[in-house]
C-alpha positions in Angstrom: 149.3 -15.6 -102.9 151.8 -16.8 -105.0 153.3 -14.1 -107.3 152.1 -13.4 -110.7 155.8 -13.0 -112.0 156.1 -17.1 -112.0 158.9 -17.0 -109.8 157.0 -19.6 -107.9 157.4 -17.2 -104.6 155.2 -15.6 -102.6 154.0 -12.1 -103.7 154.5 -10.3 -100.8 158.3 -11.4 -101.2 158.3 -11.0 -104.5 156.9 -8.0 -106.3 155.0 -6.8 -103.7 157.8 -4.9 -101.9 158.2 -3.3 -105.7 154.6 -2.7 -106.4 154.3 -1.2 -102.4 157.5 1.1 -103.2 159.4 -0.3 -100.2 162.5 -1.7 -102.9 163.7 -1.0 -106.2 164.2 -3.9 -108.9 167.7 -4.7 -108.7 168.3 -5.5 -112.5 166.5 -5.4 -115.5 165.4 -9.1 -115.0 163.8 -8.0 -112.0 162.1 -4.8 -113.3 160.7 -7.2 -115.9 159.1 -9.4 -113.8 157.3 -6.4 -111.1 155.9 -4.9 -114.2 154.3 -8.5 -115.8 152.9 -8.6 -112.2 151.7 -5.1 -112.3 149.8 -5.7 -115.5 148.6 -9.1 -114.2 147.5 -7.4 -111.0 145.9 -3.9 -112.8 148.4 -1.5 -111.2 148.3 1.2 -113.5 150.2 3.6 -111.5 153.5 1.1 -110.8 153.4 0.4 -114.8 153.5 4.2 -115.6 156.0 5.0 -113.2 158.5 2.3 -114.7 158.8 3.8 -117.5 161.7 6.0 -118.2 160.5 9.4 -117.4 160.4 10.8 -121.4 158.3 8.2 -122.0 155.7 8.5 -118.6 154.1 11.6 -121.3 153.0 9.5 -123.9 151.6 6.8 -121.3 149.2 8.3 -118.6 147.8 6.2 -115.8 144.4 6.4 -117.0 145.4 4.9 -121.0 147.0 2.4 -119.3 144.3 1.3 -117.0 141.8 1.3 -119.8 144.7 -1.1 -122.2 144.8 -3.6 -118.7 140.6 -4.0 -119.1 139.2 -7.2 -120.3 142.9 -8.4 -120.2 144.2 -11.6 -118.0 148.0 -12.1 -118.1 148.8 -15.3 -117.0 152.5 -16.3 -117.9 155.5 -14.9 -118.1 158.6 -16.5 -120.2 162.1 -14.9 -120.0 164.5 -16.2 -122.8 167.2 -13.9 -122.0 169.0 -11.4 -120.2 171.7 -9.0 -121.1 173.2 -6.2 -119.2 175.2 -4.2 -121.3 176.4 -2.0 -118.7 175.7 -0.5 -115.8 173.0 1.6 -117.1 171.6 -0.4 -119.6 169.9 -3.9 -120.3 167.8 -5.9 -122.5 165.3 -8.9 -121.3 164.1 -10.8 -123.9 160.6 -12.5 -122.6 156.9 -13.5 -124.3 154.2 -12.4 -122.2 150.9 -14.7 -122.3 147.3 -13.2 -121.7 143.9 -14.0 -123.0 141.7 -11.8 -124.6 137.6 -12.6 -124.8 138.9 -16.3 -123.9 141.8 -16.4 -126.4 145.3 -16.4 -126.0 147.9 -14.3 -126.8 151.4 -14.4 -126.8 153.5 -10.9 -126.6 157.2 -11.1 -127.8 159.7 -8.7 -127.0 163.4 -7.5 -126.6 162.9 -4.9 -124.0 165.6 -2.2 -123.6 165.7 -1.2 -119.8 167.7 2.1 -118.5 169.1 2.8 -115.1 168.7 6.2 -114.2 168.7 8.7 -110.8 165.4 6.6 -109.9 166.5 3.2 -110.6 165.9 0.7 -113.7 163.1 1.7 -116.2 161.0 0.1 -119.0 163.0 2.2 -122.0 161.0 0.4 -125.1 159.9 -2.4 -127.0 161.0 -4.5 -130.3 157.9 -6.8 -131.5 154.5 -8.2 -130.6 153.3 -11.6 -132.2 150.0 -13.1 -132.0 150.0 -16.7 -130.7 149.0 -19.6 -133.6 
């Protein structure tokens, strides 16, 4: 299967090594990317567990199963990458889904942090709805 990230390679190259626990992403670019496939895929537990650990609290498995129902993402779009040192980065990126057959496009500037377990998701900057 070809993975949902649109890299154009296969999952079980891709993300799957991520989602499985086997790697670490690399970079903030790639943390991006496992998580879009996470939520295109429904794994709760991988999305939670990205987050930076002050923010897993506020985010339990179970809220963010329930947000991934009735859901399809199906594109991801990075405009731009920034690593702004060796503990933090920015990916800037509109997420595409559709939502009782409409679509939706999700804009953000994402602020990743490295920490003693690798990148995590730190926050988010703005969410449009697609004209």
């Amino acid at each position: 299967m070809e993975c949902p990230c649109c890299s154009l390679m296969p999952y079980e190259i891709c993300c799957g090594p991520l989602h499985a626990g086997d790697r670490v992403a690399s970079s903030p670019q790639a943390l991006m990317k496992s998580r879009f496939a996470a939520f295109a895929l429904q794994k709760a537990q991988y999305i939670h567990d990205t987050y930076v650990q002050e923010e897993r609290e506020s985010h339990s498995v179970e809220s963010i199963q329930k947000s991934l129902e009735g859901r399809i993402w199906t594109r991801l779009e990075i405009s731009n990458v920034f690593v702004e040192n060796p503990t933090l980065g920015w990916v800037e990126f509109v997420a595409f889904c559709t939502v009782m057959g409409r679509e939706y496009a999700l804009r953000e500037k994402s602020a990743f942090r490295k920490d003693e377990e690798g990148w995590r998701y730190w926050n988010k900057r703005s969410v449009q709805k697609k004209s």
